[in-house]
LUMNUDO-384334 format. One record per atom (N, C-alpha, C): y, z, x; residue in three letters. Coordinates in steps of 0.001 Angstrom, whole numbers, plus 500000, padded with zeros to 6 digits. Example, Ala and Ser with C-alpha at 12.3 -4.5 7.8 and 13.67 -1.06 7.14 Angstrom:
494310507800513190ala;495500507800512300ala;496700507800513200ala;497750507080512850ser;498940507140513670ser;500030507870512900ser;
This chain:
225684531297168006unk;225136532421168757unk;223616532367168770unk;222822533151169699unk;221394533012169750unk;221166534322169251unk;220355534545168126unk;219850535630167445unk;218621535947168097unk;218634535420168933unk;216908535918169839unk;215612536115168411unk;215877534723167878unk;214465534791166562unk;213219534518167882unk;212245534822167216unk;210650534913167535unk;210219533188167623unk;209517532479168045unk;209347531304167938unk;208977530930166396unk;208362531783166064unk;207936532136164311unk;209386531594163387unk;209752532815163920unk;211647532598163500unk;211880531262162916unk;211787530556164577unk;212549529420164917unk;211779527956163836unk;210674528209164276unk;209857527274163036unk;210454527294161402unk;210381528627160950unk;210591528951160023unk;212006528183159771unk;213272528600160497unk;214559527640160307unk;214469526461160533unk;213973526135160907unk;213326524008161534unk;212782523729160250unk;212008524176159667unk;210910523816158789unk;212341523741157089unk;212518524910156953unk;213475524919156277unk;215001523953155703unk;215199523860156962unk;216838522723157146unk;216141521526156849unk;214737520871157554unk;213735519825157609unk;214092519631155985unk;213598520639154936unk;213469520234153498unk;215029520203153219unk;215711521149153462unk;216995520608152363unk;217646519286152907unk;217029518687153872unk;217796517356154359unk;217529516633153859unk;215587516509154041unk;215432515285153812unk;214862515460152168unk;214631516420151304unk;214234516683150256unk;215512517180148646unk;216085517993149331unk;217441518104149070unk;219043518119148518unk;218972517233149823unk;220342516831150195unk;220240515603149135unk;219569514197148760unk;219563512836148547unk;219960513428146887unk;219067514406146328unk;219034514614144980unk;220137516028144684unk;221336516680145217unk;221808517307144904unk;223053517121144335unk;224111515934144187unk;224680515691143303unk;223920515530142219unk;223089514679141898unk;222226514465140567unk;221792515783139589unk;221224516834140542unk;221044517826140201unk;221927518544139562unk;223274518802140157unk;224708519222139928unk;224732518577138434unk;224935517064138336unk;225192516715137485unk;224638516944136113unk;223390516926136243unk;221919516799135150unk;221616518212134678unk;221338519319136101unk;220967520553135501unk;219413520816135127unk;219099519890136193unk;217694519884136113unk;216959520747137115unk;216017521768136292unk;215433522486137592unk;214345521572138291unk;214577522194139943unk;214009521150140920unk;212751521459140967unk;212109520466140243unk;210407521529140259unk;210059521054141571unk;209954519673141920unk;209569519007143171unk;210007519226144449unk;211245519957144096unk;211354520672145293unk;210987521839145851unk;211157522750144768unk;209655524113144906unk;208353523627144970unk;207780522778144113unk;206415522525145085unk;206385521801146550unk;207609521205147142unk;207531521262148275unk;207892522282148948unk;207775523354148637unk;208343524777149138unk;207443525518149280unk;206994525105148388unk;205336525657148194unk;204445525601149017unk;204151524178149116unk;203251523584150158unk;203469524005151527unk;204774524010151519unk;204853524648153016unk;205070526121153413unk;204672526812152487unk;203962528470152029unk;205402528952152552unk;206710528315151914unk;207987529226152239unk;207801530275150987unk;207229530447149773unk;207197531317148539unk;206156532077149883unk;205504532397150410unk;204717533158151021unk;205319533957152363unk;206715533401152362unk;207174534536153490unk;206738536247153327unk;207377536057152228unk;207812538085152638unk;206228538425151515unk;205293538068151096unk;204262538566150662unk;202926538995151924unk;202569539708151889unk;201648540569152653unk;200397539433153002unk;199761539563154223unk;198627538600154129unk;197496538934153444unk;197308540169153107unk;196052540627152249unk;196195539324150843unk;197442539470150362unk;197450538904149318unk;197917537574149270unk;197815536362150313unk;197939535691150693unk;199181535128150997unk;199747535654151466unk;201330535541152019unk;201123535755153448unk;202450535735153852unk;202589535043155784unk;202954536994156259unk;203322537605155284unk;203444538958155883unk;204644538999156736unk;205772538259156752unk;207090538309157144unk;207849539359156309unk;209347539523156821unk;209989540205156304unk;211464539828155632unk;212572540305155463unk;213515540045154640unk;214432539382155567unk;214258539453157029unk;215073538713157877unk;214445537006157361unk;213308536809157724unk;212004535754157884unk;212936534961156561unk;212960535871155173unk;213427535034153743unk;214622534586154281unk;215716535618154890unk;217357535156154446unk;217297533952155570unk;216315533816156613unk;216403532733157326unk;216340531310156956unk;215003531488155892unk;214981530245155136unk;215751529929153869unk;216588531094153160unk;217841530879152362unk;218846530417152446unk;219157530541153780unk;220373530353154718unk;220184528912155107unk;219014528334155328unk;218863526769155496unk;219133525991154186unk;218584526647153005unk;218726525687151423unk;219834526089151703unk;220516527229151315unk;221526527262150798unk;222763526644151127unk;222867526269152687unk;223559525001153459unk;223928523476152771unk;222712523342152027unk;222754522206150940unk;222983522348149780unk;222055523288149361unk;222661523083147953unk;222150525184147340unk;222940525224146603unk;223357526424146695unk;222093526770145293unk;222465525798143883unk;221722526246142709unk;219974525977143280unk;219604524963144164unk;217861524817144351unk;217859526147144956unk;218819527081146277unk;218269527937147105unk;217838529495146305unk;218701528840144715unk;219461530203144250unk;217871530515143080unk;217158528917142691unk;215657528827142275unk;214889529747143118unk;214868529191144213unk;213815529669145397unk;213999531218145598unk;215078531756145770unk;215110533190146070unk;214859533887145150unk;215674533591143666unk;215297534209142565unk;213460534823142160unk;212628534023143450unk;211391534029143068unk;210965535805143976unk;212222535951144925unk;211548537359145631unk;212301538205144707unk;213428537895144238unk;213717539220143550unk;213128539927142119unk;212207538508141641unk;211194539203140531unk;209931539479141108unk;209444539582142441unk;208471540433143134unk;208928541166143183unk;209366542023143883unk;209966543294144418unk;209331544181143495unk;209614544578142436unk;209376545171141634unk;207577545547141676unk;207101544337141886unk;205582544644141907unk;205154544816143577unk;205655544287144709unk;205515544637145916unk;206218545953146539unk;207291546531145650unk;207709548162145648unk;207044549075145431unk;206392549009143839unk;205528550095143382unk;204391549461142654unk;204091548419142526unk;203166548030141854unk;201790548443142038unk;200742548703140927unk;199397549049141563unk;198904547591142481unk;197813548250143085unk;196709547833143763unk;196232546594142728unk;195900546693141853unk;195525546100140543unk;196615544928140166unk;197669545185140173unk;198674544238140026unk;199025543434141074unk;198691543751142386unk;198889543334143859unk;198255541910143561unk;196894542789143493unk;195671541209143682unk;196192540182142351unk;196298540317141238unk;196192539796140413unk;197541538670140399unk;198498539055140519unk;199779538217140632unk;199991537994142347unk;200181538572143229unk;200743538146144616unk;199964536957145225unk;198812536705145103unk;198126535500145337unk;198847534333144782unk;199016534346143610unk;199819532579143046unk;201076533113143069unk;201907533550143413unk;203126534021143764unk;203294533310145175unk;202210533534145816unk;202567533577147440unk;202129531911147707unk;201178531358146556unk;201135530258147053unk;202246529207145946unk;202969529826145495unk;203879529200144878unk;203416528123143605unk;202027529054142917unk;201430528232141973unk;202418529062140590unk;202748530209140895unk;203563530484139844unk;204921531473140173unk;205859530876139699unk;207508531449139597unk;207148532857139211unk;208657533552139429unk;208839534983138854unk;210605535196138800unk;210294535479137601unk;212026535862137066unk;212509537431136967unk;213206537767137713unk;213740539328137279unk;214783539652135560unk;214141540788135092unk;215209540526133662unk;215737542406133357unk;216480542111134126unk;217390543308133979unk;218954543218133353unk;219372541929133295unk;220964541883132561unk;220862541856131404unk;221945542737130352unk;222064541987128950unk;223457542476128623unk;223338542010127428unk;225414542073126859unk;225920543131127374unk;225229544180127549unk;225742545561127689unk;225275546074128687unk;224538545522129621unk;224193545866130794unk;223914544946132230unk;225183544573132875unk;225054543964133669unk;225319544955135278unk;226610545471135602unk;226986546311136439unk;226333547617136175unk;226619547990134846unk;226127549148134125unk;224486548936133625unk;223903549080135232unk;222096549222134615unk;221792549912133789unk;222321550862133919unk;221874552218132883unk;222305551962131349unk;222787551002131112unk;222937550620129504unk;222041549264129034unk;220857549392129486unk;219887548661129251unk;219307548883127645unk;219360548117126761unk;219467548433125452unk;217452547838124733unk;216979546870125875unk;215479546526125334unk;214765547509125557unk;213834548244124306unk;212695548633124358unk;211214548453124694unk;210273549550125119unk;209170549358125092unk;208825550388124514unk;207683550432123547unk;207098551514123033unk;205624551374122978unk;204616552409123626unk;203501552389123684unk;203255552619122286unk;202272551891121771unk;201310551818120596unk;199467551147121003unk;199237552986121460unk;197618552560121405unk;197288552302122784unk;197200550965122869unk;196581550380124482unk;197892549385125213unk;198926549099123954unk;199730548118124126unk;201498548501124339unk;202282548271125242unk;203574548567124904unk;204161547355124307unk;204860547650123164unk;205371546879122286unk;207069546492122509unk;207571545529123503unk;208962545163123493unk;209689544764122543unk;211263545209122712unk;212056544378121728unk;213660544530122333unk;213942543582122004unk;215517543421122664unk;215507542065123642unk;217111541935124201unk;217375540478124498unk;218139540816125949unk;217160540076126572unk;217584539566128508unk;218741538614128592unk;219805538575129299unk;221021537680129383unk;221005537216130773unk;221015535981130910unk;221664535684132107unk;220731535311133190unk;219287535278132305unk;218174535402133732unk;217892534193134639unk;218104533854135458unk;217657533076136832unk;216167532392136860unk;215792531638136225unk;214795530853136201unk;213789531239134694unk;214830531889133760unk;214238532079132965unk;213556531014132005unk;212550530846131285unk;211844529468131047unk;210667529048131987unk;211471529050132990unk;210485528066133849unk;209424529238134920unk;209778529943134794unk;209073531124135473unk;207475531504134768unk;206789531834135391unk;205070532185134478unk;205396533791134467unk;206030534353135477unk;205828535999135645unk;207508536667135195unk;207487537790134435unk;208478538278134739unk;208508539897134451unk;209330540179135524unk;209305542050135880unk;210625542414134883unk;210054542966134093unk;211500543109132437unk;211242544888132963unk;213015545183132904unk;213354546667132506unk;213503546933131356unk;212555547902130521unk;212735547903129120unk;213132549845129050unk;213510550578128075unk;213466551704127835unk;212553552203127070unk;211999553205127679unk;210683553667126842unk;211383555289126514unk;212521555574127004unk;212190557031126793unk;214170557427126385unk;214670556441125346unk;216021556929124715unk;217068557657125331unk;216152559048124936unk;217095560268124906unk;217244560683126377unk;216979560161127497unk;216752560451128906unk;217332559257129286unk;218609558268128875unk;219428557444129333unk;218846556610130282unk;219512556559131225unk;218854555458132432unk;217344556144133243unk;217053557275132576unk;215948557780133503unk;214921557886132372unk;215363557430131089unk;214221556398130432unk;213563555311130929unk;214171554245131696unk;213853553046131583unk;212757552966132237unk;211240552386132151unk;210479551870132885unk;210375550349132907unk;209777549513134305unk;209726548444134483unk;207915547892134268unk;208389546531133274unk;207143545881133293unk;206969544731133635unk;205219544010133494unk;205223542550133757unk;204554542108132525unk;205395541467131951unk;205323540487131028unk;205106538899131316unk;203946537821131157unk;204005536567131391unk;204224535887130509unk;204544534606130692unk;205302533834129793unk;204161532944128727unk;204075532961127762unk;202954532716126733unk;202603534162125912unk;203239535107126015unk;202668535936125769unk;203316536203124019unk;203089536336123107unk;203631536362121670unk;203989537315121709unk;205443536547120876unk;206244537524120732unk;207895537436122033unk;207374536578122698unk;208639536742124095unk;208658534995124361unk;209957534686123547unk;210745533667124109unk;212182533385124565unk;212564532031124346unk;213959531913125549unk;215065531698124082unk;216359531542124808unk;217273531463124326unk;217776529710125088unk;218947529683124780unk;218982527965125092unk;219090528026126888unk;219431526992127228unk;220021526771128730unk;220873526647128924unk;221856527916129528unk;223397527914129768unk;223674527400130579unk;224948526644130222unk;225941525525131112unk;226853526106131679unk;226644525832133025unk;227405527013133859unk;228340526323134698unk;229018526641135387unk;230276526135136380unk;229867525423137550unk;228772526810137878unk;228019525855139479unk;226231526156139540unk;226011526008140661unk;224334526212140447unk;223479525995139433unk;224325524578139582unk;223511523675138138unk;222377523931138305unk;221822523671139378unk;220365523327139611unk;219383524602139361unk;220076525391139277unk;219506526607138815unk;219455527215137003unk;218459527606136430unk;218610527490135339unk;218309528652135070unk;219275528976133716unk;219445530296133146unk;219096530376131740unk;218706531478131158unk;218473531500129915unk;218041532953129497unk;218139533252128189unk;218117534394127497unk;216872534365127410unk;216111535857127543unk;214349535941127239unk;214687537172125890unk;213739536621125039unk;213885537380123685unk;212495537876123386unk;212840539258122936unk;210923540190123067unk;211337540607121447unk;210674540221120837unk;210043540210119338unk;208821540908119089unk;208869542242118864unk;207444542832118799unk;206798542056120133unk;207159541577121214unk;206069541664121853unk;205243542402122578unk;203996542151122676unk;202839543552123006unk;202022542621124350unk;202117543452125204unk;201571543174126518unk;201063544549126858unk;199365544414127565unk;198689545492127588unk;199384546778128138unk;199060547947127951unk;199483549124129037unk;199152548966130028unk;198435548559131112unk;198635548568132131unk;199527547784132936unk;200375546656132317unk;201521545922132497unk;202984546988133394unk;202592548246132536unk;203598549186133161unk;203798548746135150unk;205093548737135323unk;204979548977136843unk;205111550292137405unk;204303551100138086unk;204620552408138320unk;204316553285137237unk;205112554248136582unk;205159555387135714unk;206565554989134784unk;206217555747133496unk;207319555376132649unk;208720556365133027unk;209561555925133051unk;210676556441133682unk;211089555873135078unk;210581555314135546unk;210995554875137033unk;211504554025137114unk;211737552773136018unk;212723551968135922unk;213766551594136540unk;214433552451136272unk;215673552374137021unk;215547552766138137unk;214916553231138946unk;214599553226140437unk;214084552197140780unk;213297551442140249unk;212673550618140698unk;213633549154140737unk;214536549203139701unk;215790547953139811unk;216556548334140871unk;216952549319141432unk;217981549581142168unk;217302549471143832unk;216236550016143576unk;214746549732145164unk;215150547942145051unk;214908547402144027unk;214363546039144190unk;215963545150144500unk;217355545860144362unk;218316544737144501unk;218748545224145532unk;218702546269145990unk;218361546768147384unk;217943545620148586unk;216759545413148192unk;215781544503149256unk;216603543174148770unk;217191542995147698unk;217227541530147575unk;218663541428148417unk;219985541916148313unk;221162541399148410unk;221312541013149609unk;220107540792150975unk;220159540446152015unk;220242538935151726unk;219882538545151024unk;219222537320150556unk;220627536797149802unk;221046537303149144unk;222248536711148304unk;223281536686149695unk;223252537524150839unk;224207537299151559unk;224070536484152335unk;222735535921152582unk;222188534866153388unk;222737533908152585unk;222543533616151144unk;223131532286150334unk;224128532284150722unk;225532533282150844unk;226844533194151728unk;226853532229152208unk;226115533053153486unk;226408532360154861unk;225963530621155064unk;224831530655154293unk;224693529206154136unk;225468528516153632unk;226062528586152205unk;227191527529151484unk;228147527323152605unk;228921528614152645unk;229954528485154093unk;229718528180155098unk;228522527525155520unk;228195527059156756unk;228741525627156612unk;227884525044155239unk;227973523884154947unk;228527523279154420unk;229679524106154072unk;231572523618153746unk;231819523746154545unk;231682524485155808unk;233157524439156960unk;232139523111158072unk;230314522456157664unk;230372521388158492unk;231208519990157949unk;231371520181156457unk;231679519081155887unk;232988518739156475unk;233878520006156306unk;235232519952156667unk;235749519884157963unk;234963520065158760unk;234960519580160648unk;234567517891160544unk;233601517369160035unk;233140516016159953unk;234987515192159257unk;235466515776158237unk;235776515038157558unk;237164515101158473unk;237742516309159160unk;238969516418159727unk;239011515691160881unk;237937515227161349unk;237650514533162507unk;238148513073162403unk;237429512810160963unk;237717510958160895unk;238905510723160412unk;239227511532159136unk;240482511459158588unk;241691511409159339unk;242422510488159327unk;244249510138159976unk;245141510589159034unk;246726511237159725unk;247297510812158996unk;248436511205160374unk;249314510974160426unk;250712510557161387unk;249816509701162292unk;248790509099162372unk;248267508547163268unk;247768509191164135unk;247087510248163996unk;246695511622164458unk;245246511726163434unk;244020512220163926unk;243169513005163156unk;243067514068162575unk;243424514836161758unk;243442516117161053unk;243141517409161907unk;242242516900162055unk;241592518193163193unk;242850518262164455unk;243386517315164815unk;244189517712165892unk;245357518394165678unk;245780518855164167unk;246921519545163987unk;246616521099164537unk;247570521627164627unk;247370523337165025unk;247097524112163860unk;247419523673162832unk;247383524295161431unk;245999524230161018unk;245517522732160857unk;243956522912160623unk;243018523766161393unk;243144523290163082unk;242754524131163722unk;242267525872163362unk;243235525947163439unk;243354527738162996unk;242664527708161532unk;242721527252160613unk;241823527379159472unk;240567526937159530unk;240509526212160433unk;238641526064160965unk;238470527462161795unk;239380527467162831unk;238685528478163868unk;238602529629162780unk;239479530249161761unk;239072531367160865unk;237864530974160661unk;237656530169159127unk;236427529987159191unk;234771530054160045unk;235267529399161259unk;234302529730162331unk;234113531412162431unk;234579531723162588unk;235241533352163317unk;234187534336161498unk;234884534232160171unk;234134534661159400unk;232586533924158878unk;232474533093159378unk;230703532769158930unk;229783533190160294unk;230399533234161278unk;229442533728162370unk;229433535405162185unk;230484536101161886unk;230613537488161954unk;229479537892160417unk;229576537112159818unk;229118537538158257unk;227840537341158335unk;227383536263159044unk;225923535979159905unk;225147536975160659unk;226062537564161407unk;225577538802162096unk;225463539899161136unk;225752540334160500unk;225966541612159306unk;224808541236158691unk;224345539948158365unk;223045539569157186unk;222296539685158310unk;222240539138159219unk;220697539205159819unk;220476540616160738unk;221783541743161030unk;221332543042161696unk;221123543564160741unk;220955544008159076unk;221029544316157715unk;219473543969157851unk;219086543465157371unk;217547542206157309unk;217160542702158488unk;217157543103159691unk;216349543836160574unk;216097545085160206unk;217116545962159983unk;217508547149159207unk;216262547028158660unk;216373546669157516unk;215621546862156444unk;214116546752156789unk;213368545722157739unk;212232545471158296unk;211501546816158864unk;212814547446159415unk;212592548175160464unk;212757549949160159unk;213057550096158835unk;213259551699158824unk;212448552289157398unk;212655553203157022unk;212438553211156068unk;213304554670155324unk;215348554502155931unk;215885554981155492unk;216453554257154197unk;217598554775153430unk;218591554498152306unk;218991553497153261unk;218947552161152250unk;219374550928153090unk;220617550440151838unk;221069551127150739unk;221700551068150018unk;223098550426150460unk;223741551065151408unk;224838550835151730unk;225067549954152510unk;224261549957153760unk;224098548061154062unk;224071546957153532unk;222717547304152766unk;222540545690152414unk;224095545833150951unk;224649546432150745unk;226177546078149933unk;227123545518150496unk;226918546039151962unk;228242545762152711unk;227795544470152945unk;226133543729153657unk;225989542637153729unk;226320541533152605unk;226080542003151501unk;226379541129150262unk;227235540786150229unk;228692542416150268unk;229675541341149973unk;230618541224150747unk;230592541251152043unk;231370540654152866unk;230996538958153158unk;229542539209153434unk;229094537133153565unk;229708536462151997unk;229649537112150755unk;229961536413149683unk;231077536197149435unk;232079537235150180unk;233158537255150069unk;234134535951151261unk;233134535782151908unk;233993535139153353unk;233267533959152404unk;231962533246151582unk;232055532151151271unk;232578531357150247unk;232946532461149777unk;234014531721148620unk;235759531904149328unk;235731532182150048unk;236978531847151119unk;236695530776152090unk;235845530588152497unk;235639529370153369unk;235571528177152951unk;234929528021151511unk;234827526565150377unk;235801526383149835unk;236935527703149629unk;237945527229149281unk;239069526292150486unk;238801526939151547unk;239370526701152149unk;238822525034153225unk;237455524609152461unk;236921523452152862unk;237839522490152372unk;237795522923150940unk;238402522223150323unk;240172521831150338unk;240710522735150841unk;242351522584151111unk;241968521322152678unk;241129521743153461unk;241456521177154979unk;240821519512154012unk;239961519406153201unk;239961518014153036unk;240783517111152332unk;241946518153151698unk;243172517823150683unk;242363517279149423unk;242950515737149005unk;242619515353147676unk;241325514896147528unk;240433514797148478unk;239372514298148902unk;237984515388148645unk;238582516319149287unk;237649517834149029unk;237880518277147652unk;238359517613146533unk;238694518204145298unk;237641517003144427unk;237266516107144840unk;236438515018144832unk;235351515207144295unk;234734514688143736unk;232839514857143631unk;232131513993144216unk;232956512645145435unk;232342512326146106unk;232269512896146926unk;232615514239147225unk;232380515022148287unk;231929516048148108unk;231048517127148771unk;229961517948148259unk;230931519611148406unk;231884519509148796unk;232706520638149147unk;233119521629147430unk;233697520040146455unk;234143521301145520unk;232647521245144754unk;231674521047144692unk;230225522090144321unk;230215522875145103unk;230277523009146281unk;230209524145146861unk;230909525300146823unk;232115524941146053unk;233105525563145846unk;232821526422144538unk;232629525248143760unk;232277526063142308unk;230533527077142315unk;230159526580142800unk;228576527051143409unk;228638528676143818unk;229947528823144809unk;230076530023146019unk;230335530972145235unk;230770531101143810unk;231594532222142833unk;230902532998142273unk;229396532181141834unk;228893533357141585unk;228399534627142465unk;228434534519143579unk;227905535191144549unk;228536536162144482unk;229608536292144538unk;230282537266143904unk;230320538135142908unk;229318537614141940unk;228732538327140496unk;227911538821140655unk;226656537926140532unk;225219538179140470unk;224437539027141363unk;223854539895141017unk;222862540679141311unk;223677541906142319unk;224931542546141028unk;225777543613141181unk;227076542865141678unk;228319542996141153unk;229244542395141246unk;229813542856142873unk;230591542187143360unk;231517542990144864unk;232304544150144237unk;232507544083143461unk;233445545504143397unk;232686546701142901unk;231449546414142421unk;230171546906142094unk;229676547835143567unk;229391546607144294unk;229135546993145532unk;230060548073146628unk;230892547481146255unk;232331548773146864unk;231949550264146354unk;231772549931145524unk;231313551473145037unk;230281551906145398unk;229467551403145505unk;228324551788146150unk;227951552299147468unk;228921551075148261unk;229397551471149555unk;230223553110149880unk;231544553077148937unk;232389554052149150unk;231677555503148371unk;230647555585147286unk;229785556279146968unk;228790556850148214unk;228276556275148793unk;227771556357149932unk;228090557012151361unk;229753556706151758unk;230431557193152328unk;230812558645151848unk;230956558931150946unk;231635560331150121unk;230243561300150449unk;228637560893150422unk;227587561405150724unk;227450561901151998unk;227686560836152988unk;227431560896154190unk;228641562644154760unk;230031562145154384unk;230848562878154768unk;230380564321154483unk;230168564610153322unk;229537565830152621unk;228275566208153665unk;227232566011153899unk;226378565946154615unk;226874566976156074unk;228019566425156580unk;228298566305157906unk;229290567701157858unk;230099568195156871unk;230223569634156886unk;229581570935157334unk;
């Protein structure tokens, strides 16, 4: 379909597909295999100021919006799911400082942010608080000039390798989730290190790890916003992001159902090509039918959002998890149309397969999101009495 993008747009997706092909594509089994984060491929990401989409031009970013990102997510993520899952992870630990951040914090971090001289990790999960934000168990306690952290981040998305990170800590106990305020903590800072590098199923290439705050003390003005806003400010910031996780969707499932058209094409068997059965057929044309529809939902969502400045809550959920939901149905289903072949690791389908699952988890689970959605609905109805 023609999304009527801007010529801007159109560059932006050219420029994009350009890297995961020829940058990519050559090193993403290896990656899979090894678990190595792609530094060389973010500094070619860099260079070509894709970390500078959605940052403001004051602060040296291109001043695009959340359509502009899921456009160029939607190109990595076609290839390889754990490098796209590096790259995005880098807007969802902005947010936090491009939501409410001072003036003061703007200049100081959004400049090497935007030119992709330094990463940013979001750290809001831990044992006891993944779905359930509000059971965020790390502290901050002001002492003097300094808030003093303590407690342990699970699960974080470029944790290690990141210079910046926006940590939800609780400063205020007895006031539950409307304790929590959000800070920026950088990496060197005493007192705040990692936990090992978890070995995960898919999105090798993406690396995870526990951040551990030991008495650490990072100045007061580190605060983002006011103490207590915390938890507004995580829920503002995964808000803006899940356009982006639904864009990763649509990409994996793009690029399982091309594998599985290529492969049904050459493949024989009654002396017939695969593709010419009626059975395959129809499990491509599904496929076709849910990555174009799930396509449309992420990118009218991602306009949405550019464009209003209502509760975008319930959209961008429904965008999340319907694209996440149709791509871990479509890789599975790459994988049946290529039979024993798509179960292969000479073939890029079952990473993609194992890759597509977390999408389904991370950054609020789908059934997470249902609620949110059907929470939402129960509002609206009320309203309309």
């Amino acid at each position: 379909m023609d999304y009527f993008f801007t010529e801007e747009q159109q560059m932006i997706k050219e420029l994009a597909a350009q890297i995961a092909e020829e940058k990519v594509k050559p090193v993403r089994a290896e990656l899979d295999e090894t678990g190595e984060f792609p530094w060389d491929i973010m500094k070619t990401l860099a260079q070509s100021d894709l970390f500078g989409l959605f940052i403001p031009e004051e602060y040296g970013g291109l001043g695009k919006g959340s359509l502009e990102l899921c456009i160029a997510v939607e190109e990595i993520s076609r290839v390889c799911l754990g490098v796209s899952t590096s790259y995005a992870a880098n807007a969802l630990g902005t947010y936090p400082i491009l939501i409410i951040g001072s003036e003061e914090q703007k200049k100081k971090y959004l400049p090497d942010i935007a030119s992709g001289k330094r990463l940013v990790a979001f750290g809001l999960t831990e044992a006891n608080a993944g779905s359930d934000a509000g059971g965020v168990q790390t502290t901050a306690r002001l002492d003097g000039n300094e808030y003093v952290l303590n407690g342990t981040k699970q699960w974080i998305t470029n944790g290690g390798e990141a210079e910046i990170y926006t940590i939800i800590a609780i400063t205020d106990k007895s006031k539950g989730a409307r304790g929590a305020s959000a800070f920026i903590v950088e990496k060197g800072t005493p007192g705040f290190t990692f936990g090992k590098k978890e070995d995960k199923m898919g999105i090798r290439a993406s690396v995870t790890r526990e951040l551990i705050f030991d008495n650490c003390r990072i100045p007061k003005e580190n605060i983002i916003g006011k103490e207590g806003m915390g938890f507004i400010i995580a829920m503002k910031t995964l808000d803006k992001s899940r356009t982006g996780v639904g864009a990763q969707g649509v990409g994996v499932a793009h690029g399982a159902f091309e594998e599985a058209v290529a492969f049904a094409r050459q493949r024989h068997q009654f002396g017939h090509p695969v593709i010419s059965f009626q059975a395959v057929q129809h499990m491509l044309a599904d496929m076709a039918i849910q990555i174009e529809a799930a396509r449309s939902l992420v990118y009218s969502v991602s306009r949405f959002i550019d464009s209003s400045t209502k509760d975008i809550s319930k959209e961008t959920a429904m965008a999340k998890t319907f694209a996440t939901d149709v791509a871990m149905k479509v890789t599975v289903d790459a994988v049946q149309v290529m039979g024993g072949a798509g179960y292969m690791k000479e073939y890029p389908v079952e990473k993609m397969m194992r890759d597509a699952k977390i999408l389904q988890i991370y950054e609020g689970t789908n059934q997470i999101q249902r609620n949110v959605i059907g929470q939402s609905l129960i509002r609206e109805a009320a309203r309309k009495k």
